[in-house]
C-alpha positions in Angstrom: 105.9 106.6 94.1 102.2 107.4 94.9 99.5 105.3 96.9 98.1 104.4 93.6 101.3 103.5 92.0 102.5 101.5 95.2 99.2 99.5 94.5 99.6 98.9 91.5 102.9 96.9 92.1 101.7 94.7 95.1 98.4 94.0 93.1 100.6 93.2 90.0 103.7 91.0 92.4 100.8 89.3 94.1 99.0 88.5 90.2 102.4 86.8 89.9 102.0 84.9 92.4 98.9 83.8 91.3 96.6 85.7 94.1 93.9 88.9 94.4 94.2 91.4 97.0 92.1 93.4 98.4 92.3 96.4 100.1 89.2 96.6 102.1 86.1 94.5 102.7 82.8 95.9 102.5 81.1 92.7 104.6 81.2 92.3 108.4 81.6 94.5 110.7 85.1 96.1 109.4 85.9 99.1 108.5 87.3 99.9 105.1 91.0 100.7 104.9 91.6 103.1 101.4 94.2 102.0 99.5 95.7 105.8 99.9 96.4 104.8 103.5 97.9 101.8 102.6 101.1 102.7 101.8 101.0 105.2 105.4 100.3 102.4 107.4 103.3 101.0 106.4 105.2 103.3 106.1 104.6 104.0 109.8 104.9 100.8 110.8 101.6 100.3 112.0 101.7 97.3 109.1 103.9 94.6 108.3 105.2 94.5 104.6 102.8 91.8 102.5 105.7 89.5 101.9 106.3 89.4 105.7 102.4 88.3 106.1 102.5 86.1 103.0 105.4 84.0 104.7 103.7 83.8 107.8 100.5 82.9 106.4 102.3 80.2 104.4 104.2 79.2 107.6 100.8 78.7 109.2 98.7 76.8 106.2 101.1 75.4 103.0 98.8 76.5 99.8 98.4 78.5 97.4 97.2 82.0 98.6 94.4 83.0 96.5 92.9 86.2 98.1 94.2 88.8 100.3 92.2 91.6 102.2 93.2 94.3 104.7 90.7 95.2 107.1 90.4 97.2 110.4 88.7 95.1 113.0 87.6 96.4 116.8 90.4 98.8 116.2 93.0 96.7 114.8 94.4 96.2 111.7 93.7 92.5 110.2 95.0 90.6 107.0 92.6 88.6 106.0 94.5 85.4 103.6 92.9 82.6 101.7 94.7 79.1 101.1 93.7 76.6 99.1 95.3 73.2 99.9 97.1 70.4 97.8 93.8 68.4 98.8 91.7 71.4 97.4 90.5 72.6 100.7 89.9 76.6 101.6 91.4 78.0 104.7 90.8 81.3 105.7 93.4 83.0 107.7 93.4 86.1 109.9 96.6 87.9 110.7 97.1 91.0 113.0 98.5 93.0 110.1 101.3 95.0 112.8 102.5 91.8 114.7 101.6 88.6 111.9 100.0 86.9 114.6 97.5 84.2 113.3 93.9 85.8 115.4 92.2 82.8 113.9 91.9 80.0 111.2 89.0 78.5 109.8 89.0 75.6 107.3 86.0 75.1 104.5 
């Protein structure tokens, strides 16, 4: 299975689930992460598997997660997640992408 391919199937399993991802940012500061790296950064471990960040980000805010991005940030990896609440609110979460750690979570 190729970069593009592996994708392909998160893009399509997280459509499923009723969210976007995307792969890199162009806003900010962060550097953009190509999707061809994607699956290397896993692969290496330098990234945790999405479902692995999607239960921690769910863990952290209960929502529906609408938006995903992965960013490199002051030379670490980043998951940026989007939540809306049951009361309609938006919470932005940002998750080391190799440890899950919540950096920081601002609410909208």
């Amino acid at each position: 299975m190729n970069a593009r391919h592996l994708l392909a199937v998160v893009a399509t399993a997280l459509a499923a689930l009723g969210a976007t991802v995307f792969v890199a940012s162009p806003a900010s500061s962060a550097e953009r992460v190509r999707h061809q790296d994607v699956r290397q950064l896993r692969e290496s471990g330098k990234i945790l598997p999405m479902e692995e960040i999607l239960g921690r980000a769910r863990a952290a805010q209960p929502g529906q997660i609408v938006e995903v991005e992965l960013e490199r940030e002051d030379g670490r990896y980043v998951y940026e997640v989007k939540v809306i609440d049951d009361a309609d609110r938006m919470h932005r979460l940002e998750l080391d992408a190799g440890s899950g750690e919540v950096l920081r979570h601002k609410t909208r």
